[in-house]
N, C-alpha and C positions, 0 to 999 in steps of 0.2 A: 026023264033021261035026255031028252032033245032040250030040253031048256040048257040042262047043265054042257048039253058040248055042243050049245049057241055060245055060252056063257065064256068059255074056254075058248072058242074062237073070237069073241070081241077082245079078251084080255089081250090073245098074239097080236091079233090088228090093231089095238091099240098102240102094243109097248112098239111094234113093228114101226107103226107112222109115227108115234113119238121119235124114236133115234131117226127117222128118215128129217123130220122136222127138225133136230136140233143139229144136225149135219149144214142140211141147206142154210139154218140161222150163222153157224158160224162162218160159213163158205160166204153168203150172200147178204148178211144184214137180217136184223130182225124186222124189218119194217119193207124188206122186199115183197113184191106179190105171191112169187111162188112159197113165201115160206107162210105167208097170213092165207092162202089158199090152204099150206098142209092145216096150219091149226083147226081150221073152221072143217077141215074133214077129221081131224081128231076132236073137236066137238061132238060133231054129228056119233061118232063112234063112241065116245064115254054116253051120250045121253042113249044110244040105245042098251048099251051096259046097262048103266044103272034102271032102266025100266026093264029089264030081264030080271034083274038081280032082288026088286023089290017086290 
C-alpha cells in the first residue's frame, strides 16, 4: 500500500514539474539554466518512479 501512494505521488510531481518546466521553456529559452535545472529534477523524479514502479 505505501509503495502504491509513493507511486501516485511521484506521477503528480512529475506531471507537476513537467508543466512548471515547459512554462519556464517557453518564457525563458530551452537552453536557460533555470529550465536545464527544472529537467534534471524531473530526471531525478521519473528515475525514482520508475525504481518504485519495477
Amino acid at each position: 500500500m505505501k509503495n502504491l501512494l509513493l507511486i501516485k505521488l511521484l506521477k503528480f510531481e512529475i506531471e507537476f514539474k513537467r508543466k512548471v518546466m515547459y512554462k519556464k521553456a517557453k518564457d525563458l529559452g530551452f537552453s536557460h539554466p533555470q529550465v536545464v535545472n527544472c529537467s534534471q529534477e524531473l530526471d531525478i523524479l521519473l528515475n525514482k518512479y520508475f525504481k518504485q514502479a519495477s
